[in-house]
Backbone of each chain as nested JSON, in Angstrom:
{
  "chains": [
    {"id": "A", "residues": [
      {"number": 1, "name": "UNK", "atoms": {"N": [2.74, -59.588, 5.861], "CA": [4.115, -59.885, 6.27], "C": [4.985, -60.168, 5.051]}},
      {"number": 2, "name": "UNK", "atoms": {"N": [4.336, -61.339, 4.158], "CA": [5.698, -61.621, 2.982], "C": [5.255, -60.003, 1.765]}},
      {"number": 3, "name": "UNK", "atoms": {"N": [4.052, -59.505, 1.988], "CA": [4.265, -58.03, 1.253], "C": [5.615, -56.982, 1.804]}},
      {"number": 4, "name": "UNK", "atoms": {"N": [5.375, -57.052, 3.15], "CA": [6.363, -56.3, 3.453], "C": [7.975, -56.422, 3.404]}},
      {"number": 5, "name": "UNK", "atoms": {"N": [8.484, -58.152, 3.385], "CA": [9.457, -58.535, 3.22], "C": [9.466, -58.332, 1.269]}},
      {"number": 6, "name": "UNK", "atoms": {"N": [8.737, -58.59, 0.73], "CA": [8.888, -58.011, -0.629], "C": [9.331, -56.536, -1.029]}},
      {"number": 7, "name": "UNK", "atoms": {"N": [8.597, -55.717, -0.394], "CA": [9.021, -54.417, -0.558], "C": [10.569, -54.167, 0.069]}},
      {"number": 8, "name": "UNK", "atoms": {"N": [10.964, -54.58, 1.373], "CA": [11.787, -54.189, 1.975], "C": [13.118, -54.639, 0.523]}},
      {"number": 9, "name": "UNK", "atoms": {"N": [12.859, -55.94, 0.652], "CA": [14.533, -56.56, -0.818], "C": [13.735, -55.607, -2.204]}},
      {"number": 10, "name": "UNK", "atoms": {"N": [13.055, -55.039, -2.473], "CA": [13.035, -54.166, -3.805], "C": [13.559, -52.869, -3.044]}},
      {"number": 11, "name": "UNK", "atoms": {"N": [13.939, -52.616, -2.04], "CA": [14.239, -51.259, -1.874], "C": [15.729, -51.325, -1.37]}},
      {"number": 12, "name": "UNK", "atoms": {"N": [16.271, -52.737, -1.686], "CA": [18.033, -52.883, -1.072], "C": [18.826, -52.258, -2.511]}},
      {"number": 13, "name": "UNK", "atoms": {"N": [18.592, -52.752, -3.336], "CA": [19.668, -51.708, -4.439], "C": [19.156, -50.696, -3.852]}},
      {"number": 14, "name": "UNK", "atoms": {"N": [18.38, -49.635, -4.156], "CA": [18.352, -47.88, -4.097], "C": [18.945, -47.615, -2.602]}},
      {"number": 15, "name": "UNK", "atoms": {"N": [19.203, -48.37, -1.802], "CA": [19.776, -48.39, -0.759], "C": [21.023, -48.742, -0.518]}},
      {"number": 16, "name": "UNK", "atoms": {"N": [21.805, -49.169, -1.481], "CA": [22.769, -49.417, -1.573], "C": [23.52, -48.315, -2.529]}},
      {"number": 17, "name": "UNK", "atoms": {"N": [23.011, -48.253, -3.486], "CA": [23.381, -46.448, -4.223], "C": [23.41, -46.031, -3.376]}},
      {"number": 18, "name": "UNK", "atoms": {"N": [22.541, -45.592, -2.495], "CA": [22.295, -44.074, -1.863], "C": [23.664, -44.459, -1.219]}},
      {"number": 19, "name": "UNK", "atoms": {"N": [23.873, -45.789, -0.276], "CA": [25.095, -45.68, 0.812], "C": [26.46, -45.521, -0.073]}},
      {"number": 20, "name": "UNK", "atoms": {"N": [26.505, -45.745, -1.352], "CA": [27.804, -45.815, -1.75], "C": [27.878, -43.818, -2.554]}},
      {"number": 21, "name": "UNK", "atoms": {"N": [26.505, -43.558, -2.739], "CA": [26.856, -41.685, -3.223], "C": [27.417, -41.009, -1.902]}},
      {"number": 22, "name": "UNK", "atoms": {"N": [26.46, -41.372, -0.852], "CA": [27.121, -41.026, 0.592], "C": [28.39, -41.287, 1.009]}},
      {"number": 23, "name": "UNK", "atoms": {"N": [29.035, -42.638, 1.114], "CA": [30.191, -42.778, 1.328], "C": [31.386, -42.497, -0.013]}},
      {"number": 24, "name": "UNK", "atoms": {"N": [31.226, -42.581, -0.867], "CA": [32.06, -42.013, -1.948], "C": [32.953, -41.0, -1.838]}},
      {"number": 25, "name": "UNK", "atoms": {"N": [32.59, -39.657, -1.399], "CA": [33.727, -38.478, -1.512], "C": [34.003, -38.513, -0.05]}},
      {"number": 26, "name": "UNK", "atoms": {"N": [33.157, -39.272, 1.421], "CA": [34.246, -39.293, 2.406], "C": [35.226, -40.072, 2.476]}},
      {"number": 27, "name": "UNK", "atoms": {"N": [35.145, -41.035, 1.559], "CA": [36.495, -41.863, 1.414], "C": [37.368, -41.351, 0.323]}},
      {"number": 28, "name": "UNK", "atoms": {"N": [36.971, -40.452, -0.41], "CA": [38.226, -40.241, -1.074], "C": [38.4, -39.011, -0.288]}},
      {"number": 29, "name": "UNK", "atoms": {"N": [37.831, -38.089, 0.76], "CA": [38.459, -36.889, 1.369], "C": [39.74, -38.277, 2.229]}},
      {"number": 30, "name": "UNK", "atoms": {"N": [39.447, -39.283, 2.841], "CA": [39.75, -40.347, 4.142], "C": [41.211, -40.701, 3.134]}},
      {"number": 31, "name": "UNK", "atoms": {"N": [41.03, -41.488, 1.643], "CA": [42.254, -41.608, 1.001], "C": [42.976, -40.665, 0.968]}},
      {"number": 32, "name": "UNK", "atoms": {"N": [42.432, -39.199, 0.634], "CA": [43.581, -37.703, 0.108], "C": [44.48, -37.951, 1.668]}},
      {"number": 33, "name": "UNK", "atoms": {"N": [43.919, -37.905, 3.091], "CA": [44.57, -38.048, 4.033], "C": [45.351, -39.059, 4.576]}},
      {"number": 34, "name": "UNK", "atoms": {"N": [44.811, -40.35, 4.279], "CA": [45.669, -41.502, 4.287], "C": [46.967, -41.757, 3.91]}},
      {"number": 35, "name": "UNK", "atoms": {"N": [46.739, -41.147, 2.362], "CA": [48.089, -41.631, 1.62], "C": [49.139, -40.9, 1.886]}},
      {"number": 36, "name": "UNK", "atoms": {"N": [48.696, -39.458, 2.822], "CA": [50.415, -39.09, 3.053], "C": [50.46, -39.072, 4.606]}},
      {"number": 37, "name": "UNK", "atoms": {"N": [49.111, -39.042, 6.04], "CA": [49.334, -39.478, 6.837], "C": [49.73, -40.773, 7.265]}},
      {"number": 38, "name": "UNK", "atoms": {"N": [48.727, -42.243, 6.777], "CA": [48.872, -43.546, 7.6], "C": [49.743, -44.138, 6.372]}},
      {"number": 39, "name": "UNK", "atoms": {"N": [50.962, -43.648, 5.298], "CA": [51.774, -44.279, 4.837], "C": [52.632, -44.907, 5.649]}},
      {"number": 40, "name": "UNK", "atoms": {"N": [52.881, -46.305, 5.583], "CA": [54.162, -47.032, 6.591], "C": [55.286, -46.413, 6.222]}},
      {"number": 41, "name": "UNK", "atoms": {"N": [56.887, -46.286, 6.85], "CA": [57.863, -45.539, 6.629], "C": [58.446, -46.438, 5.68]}},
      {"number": 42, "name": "UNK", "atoms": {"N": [58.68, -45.406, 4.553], "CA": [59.912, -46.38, 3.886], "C": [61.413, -46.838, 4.335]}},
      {"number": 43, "name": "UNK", "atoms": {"N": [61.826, -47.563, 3.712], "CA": [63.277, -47.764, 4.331], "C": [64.42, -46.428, 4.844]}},
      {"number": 44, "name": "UNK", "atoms": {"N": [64.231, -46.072, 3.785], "CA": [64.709, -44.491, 3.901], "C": [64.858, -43.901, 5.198]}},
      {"number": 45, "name": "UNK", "atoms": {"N": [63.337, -44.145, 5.806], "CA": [63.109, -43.088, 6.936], "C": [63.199, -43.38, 8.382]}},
      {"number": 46, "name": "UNK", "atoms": {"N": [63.969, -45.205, 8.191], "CA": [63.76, -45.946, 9.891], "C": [65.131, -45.482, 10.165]}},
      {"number": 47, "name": "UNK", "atoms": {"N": [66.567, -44.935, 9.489], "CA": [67.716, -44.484, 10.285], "C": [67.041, -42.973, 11.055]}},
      {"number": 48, "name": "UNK", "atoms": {"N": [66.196, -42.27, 9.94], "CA": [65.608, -40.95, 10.939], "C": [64.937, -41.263, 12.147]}},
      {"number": 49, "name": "UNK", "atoms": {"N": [63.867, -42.119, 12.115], "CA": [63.377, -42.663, 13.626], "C": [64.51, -42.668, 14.364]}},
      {"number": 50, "name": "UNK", "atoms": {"N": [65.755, -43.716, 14.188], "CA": [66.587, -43.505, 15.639], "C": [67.347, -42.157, 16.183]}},
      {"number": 51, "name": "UNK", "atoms": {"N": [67.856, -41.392, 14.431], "CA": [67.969, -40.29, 14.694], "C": [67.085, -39.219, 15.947]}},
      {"number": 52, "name": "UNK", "atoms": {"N": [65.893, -39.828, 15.886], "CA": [64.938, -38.911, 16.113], "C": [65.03, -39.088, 17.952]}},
      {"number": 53, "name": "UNK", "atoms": {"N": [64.98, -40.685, 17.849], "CA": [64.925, -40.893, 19.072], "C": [66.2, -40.666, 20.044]}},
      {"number": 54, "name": "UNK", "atoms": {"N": [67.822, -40.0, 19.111], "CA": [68.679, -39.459, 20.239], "C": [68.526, -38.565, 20.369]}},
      {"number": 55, "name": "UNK", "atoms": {"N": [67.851, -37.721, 19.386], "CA": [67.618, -36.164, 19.776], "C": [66.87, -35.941, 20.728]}},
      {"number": 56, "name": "UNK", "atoms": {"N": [65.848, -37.016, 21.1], "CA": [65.013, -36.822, 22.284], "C": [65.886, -37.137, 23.589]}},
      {"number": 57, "name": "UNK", "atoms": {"N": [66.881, -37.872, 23.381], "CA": [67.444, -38.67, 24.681], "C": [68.163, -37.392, 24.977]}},
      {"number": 58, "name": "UNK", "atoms": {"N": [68.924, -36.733, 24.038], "CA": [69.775, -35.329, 24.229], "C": [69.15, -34.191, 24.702]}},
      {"number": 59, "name": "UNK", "atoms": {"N": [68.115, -34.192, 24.714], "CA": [67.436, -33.419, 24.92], "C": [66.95, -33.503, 26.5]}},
      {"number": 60, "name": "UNK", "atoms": {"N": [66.208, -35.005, 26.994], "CA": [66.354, -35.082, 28.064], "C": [67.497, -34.618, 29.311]}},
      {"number": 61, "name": "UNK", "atoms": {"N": [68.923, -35.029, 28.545], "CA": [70.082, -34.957, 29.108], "C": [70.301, -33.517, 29.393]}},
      {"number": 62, "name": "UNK", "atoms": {"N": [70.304, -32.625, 28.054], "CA": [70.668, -31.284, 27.967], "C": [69.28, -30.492, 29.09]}},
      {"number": 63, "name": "UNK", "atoms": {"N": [68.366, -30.909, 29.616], "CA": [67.278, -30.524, 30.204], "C": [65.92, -29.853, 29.324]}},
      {"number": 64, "name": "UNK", "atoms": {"N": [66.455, -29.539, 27.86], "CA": [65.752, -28.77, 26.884], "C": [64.538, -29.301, 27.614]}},
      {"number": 65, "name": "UNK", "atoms": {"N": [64.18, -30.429, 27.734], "CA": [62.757, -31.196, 27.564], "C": [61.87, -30.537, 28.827]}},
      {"number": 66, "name": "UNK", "atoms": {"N": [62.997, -30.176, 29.859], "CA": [61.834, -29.485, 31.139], "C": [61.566, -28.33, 30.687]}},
      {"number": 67, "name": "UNK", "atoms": {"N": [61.684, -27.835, 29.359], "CA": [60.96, -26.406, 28.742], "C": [59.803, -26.66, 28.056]}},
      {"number": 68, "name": "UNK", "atoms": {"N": [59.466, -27.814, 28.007], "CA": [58.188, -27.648, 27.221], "C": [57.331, -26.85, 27.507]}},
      {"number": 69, "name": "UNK", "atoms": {"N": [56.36, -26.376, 27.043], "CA": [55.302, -26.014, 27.78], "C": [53.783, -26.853, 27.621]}},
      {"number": 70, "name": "UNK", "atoms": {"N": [53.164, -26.492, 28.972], "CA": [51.89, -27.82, 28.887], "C": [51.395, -27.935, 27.559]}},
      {"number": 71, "name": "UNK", "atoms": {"N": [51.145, -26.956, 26.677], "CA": [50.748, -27.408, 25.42], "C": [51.155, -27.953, 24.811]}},
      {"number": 72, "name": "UNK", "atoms": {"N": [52.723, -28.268, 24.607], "CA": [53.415, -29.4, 23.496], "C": [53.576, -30.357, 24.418]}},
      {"number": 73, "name": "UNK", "atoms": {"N": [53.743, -30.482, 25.688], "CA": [53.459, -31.929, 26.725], "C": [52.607, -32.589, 26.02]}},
      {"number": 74, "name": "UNK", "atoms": {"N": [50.77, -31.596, 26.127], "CA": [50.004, -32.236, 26.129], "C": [49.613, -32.963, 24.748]}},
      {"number": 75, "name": "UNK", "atoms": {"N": [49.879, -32.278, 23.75], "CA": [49.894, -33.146, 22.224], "C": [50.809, -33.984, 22.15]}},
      {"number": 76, "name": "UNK", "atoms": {"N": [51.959, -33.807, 22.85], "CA": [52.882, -35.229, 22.668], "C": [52.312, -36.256, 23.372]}},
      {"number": 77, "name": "UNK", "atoms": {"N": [51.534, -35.973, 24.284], "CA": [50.883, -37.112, 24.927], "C": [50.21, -37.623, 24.5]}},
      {"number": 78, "name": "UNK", "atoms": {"N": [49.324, -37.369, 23.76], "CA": [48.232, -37.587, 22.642], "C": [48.725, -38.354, 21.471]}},
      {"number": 79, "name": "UNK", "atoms": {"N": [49.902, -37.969, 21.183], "CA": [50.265, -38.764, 20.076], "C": [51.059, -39.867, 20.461]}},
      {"number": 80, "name": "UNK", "atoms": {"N": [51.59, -39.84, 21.621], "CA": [51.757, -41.234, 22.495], "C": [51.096, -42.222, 22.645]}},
      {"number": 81, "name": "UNK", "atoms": {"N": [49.562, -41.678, 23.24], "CA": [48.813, -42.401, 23.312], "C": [48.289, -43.248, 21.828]}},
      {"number": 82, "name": "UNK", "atoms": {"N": [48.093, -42.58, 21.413], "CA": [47.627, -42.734, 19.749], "C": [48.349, -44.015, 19.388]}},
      {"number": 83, "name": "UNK", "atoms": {"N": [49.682, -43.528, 19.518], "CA": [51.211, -44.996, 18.975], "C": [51.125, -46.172, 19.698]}},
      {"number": 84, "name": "UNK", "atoms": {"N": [50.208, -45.744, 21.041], "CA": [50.32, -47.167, 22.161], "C": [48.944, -47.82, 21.689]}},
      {"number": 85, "name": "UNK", "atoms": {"N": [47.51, -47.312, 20.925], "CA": [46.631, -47.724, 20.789], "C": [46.787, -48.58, 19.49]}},
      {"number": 86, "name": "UNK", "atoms": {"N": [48.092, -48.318, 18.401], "CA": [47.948, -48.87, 17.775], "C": [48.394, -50.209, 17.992]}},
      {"number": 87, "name": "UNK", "atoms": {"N": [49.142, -50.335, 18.972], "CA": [49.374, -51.928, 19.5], "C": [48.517, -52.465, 20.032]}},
      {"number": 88, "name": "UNK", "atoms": {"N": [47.253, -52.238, 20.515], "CA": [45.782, -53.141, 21.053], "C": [45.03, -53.098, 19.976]}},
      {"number": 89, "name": "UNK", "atoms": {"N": [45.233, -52.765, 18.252], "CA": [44.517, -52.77, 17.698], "C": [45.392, -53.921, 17.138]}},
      {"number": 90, "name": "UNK", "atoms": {"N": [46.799, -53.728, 17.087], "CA": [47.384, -55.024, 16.84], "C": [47.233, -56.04, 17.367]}},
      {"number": 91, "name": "UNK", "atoms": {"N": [47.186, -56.375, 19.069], "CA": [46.667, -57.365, 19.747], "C": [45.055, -57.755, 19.164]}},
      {"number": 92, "name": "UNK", "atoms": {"N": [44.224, -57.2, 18.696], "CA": [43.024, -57.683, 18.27], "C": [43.164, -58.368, 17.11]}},
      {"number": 93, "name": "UNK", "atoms": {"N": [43.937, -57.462, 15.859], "CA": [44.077, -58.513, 15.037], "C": [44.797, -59.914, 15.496]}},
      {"number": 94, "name": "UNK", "atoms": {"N": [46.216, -59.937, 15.829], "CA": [46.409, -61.344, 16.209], "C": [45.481, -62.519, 17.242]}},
      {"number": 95, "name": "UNK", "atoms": {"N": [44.712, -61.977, 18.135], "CA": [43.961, -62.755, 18.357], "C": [42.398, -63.096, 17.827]}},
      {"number": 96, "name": "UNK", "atoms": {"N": [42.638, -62.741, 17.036], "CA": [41.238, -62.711, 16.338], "C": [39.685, -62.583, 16.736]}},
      {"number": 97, "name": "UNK", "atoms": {"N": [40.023, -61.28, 17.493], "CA": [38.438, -61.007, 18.018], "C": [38.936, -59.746, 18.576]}},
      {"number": 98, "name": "UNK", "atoms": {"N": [37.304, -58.785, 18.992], "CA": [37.833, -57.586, 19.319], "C": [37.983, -57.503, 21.136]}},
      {"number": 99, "name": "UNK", "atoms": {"N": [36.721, -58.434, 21.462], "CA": [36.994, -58.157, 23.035], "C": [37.098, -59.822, 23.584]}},
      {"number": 100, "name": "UNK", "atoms": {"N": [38.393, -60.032, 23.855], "CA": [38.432, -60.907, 24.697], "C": [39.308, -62.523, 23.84]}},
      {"number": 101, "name": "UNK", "atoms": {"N": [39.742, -63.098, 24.548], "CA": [40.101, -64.479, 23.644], "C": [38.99, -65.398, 23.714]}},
      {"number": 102, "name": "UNK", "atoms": {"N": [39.377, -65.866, 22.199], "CA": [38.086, -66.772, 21.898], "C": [38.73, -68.648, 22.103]}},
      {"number": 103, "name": "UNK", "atoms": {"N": [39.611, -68.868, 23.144], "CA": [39.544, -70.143, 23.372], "C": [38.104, -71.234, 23.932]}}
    ]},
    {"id": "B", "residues": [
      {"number": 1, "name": "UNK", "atoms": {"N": [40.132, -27.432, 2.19], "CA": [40.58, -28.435, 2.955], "C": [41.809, -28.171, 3.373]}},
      {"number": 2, "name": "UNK", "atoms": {"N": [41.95, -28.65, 4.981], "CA": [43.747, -28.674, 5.446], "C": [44.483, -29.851, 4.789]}},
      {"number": 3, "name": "UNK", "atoms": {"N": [45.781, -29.037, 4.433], "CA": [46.449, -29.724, 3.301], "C": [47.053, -31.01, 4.618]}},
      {"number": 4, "name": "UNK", "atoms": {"N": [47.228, -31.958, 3.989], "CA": [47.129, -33.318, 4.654], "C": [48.93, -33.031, 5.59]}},
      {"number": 5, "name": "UNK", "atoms": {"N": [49.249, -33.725, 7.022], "CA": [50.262, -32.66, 7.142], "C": [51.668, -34.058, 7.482]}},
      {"number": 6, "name": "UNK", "atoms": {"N": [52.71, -33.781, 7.489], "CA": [53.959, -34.616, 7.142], "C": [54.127, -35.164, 8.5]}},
      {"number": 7, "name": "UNK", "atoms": {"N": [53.977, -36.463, 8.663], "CA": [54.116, -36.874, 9.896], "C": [55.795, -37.036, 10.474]}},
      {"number": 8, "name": "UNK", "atoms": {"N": [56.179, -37.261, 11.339], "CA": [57.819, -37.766, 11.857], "C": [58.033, -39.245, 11.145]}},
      {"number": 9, "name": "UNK", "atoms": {"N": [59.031, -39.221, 11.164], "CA": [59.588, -40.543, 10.329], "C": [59.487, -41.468, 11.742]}},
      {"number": 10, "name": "UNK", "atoms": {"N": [59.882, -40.689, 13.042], "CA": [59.688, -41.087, 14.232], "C": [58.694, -41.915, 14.703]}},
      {"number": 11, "name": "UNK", "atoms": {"N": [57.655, -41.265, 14.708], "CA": [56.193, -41.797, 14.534], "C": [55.859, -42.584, 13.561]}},
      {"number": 12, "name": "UNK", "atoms": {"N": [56.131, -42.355, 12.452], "CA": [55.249, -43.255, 11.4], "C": [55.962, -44.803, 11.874]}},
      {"number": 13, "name": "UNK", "atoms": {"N": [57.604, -44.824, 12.072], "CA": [57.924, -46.25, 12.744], "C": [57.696, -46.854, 14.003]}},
      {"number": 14, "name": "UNK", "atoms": {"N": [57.37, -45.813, 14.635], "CA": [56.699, -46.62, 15.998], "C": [55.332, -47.008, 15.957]}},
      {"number": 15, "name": "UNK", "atoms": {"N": [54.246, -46.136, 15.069], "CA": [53.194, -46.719, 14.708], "C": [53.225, -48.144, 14.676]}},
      {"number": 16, "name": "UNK", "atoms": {"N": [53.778, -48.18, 13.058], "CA": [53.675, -49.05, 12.571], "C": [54.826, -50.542, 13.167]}},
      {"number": 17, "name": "UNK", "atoms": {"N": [55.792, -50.445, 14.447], "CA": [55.906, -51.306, 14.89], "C": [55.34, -51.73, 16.201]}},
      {"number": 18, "name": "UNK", "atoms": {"N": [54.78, -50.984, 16.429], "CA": [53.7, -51.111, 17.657], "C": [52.511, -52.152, 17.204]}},
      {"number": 19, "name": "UNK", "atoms": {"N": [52.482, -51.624, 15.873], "CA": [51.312, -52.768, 14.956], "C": [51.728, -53.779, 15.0]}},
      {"number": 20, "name": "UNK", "atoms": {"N": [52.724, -54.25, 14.297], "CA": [53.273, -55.408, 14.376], "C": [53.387, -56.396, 15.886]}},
      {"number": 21, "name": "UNK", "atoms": {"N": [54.158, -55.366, 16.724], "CA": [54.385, -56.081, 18.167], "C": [53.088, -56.661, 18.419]}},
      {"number": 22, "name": "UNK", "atoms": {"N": [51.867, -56.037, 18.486], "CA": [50.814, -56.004, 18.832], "C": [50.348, -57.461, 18.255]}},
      {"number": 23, "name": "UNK", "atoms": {"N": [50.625, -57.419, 16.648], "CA": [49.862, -58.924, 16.325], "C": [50.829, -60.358, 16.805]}},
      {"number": 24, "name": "UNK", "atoms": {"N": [51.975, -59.444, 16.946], "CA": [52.973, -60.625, 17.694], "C": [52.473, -61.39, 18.869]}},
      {"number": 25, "name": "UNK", "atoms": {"N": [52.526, -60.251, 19.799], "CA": [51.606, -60.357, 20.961], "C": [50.757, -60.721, 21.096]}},
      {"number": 26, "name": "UNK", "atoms": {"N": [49.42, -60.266, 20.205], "CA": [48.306, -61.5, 20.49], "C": [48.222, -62.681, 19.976]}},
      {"number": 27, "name": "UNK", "atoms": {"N": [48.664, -63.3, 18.279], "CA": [48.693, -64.421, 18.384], "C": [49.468, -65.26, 19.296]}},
      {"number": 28, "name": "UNK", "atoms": {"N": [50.708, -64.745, 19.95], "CA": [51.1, -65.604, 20.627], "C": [50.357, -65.688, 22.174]}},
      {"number": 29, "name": "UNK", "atoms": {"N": [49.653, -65.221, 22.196], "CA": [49.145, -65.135, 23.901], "C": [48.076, -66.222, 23.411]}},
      {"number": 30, "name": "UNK", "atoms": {"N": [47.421, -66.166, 22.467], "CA": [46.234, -66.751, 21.938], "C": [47.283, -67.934, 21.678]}},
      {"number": 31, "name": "UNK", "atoms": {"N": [47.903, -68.411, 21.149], "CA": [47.978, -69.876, 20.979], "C": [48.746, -70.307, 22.649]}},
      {"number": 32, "name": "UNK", "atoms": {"N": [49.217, -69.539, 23.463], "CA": [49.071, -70.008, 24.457], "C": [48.419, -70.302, 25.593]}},
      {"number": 33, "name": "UNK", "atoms": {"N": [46.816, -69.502, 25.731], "CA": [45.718, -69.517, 26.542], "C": [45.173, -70.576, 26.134]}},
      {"number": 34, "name": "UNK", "atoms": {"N": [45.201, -71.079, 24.652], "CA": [44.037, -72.183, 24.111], "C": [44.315, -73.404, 24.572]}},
      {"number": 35, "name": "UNK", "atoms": {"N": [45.564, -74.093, 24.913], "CA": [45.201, -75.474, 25.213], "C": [44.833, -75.106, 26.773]}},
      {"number": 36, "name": "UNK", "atoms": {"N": [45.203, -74.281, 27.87], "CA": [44.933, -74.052, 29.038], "C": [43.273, -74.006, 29.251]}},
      {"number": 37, "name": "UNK", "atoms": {"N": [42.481, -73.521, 28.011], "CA": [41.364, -73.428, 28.348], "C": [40.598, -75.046, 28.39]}},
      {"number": 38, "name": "UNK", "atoms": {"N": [41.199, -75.455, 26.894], "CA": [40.912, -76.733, 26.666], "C": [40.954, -77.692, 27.75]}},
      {"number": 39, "name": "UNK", "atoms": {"N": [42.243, -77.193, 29.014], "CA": [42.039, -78.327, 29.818], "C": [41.493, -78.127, 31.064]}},
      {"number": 40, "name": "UNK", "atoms": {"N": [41.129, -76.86, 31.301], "CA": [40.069, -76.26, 31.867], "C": [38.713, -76.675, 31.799]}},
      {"number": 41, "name": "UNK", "atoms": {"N": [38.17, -76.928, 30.361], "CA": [36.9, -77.766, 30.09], "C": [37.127, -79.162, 30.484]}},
      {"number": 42, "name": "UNK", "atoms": {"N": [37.656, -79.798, 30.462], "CA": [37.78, -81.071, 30.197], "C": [37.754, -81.281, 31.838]}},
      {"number": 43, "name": "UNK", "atoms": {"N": [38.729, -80.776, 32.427], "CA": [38.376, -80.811, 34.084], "C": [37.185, -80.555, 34.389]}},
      {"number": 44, "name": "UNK", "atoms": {"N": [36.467, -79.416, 34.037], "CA": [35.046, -79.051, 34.413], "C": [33.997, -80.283, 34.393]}},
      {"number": 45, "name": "UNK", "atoms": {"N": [34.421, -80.685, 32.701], "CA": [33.301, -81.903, 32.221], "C": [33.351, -83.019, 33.179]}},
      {"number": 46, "name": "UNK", "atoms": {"N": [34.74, -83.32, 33.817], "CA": [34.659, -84.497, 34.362], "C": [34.048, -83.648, 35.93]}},
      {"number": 47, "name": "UNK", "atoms": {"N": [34.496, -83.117, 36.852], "CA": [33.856, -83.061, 37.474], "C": [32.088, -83.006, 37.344]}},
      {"number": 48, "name": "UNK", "atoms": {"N": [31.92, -82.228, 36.352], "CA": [30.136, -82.529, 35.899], "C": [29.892, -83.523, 36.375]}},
      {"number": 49, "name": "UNK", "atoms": {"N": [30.417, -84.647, 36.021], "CA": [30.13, -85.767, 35.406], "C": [30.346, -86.572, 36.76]}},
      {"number": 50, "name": "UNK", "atoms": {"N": [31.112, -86.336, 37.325], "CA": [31.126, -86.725, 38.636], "C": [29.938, -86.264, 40.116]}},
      {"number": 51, "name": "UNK", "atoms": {"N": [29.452, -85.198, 39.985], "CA": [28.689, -84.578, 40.332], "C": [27.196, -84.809, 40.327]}},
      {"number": 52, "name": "UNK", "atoms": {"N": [27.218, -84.992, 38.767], "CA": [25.6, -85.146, 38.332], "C": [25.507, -86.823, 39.197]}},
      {"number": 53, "name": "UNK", "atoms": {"N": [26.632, -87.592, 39.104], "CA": [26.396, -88.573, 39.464], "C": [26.004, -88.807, 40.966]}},
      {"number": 54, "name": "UNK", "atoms": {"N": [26.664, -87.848, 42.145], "CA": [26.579, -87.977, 43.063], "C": [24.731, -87.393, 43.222]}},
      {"number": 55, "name": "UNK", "atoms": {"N": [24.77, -86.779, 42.46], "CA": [23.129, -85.909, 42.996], "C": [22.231, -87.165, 42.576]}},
      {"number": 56, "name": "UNK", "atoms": {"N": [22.728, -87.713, 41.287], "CA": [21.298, -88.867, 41.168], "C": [20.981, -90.027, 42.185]}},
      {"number": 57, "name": "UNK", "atoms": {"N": [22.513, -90.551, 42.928], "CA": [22.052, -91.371, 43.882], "C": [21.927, -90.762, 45.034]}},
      {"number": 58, "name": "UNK", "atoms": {"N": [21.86, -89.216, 45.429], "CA": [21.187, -88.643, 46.603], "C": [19.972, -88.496, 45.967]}},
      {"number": 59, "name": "UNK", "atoms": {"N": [19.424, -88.095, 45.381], "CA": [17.805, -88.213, 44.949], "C": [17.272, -89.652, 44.866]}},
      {"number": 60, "name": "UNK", "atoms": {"N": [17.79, -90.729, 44.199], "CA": [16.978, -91.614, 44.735], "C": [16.954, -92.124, 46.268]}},
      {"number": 61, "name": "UNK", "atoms": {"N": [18.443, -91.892, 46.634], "CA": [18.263, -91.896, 48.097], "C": [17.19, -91.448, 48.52]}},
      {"number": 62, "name": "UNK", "atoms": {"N": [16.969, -89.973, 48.437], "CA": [15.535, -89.166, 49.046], "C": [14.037, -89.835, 48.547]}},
      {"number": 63, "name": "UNK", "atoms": {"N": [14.183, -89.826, 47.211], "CA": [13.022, -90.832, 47.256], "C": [12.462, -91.913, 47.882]}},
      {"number": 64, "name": "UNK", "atoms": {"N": [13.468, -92.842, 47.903], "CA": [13.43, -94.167, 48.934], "C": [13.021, -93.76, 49.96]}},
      {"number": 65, "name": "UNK", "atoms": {"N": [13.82, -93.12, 50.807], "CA": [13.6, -92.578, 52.252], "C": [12.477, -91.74, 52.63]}},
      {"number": 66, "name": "UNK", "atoms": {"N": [11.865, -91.341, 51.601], "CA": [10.401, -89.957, 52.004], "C": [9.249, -91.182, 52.329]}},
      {"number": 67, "name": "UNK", "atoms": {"N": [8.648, -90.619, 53.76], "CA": [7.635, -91.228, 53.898], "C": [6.409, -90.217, 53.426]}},
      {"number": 68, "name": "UNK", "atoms": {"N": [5.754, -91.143, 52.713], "CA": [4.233, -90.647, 52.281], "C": [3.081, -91.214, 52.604]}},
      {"number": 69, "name": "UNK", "atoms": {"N": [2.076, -90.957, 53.224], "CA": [0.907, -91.805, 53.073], "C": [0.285, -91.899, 51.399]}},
      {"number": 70, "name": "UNK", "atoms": {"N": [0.718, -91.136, 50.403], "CA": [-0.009, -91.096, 48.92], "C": [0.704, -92.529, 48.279]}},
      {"number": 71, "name": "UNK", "atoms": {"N": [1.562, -93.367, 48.628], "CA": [2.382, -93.951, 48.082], "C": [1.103, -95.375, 48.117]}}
    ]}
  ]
}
């Protein structure tokens, strides 16, 4: 038993290389995508958000929007969903746990 | 590799205030569930406590009262 707990902690470095050669180039493929997808908007770009959001309202109005077709429905939905998940990932951080309150 | 692709300025601010709302939202739900729970226990404990008490003088009750010939 304490042989085997000996061997197991002489084999945590080479195990720890191996996980960091492994994870190494998927995090820098994960950074190349990060830094120009999950960048927060600069100041610059929150008058375009509202911009963005009358063009949608005009659009509703003008009817454009009953032209979609199911395929751009269905990715806008997706990326809806996506924008609404990031607020329960926000609710987890502020309550500090992932499932449930910890009173 | 697909070249990484330009998101909406649209999106990137609702993301990222959805994030925010979100931690808004839960710390404040969380500091308002916690004293409710707190007094949730505290009711519980006392009833315990009230309880355990009633069962010990029904058990010695029952004791007293059991007839045995082993006694």
């Amino acid at each position: 038993m304490a042989q085997a707990v000996q061997k197991l902690v002489a084999k945590v470095p080479t195990l720890i290389g191996a996980a960091a050669t492994y994870s190494k180039p998927r995090l820098a493929t994960f950074w190349h995508y990060a830094k120009v997808e999950l960048v927060p908007p600069s100041p610059a770009e929150i008058p375009q958000a509202f911009i963005g959001i009358k063009n949608i309202v005009t659009g509703v109005n003008s009817g454009r929007l009953g032209q979609t077709t199911v395929k751009d429905a269905f990715r806008n939905g997706l990326v809806c969903t996506e924008v609404l998940m990031w607020f329960y990932i926000g609710e987890c951080i502020g309550k500090g746990g992932i499932v449930g309150y910890a009173v | 590799m697909v070249p990484p692709v330009a998101v909406s300025p649209l999106i990137k601010t609702a993301r990222y205030s959805a994030l925010i709302a979100g931690i808004v939202f839960g710390k404040r739900r969380y500091d308002e569930l916690k004293p409710i729970a707190a007094e949730e226990r505290r009711i519980e404990e006392e009833e315990k406590k009230v309880r355990e008490e009633q069962e010990k003088i029904a058990k010695a009750l029952a004791e007293a009262s059991e007839e045995s010939i082993l006694k």
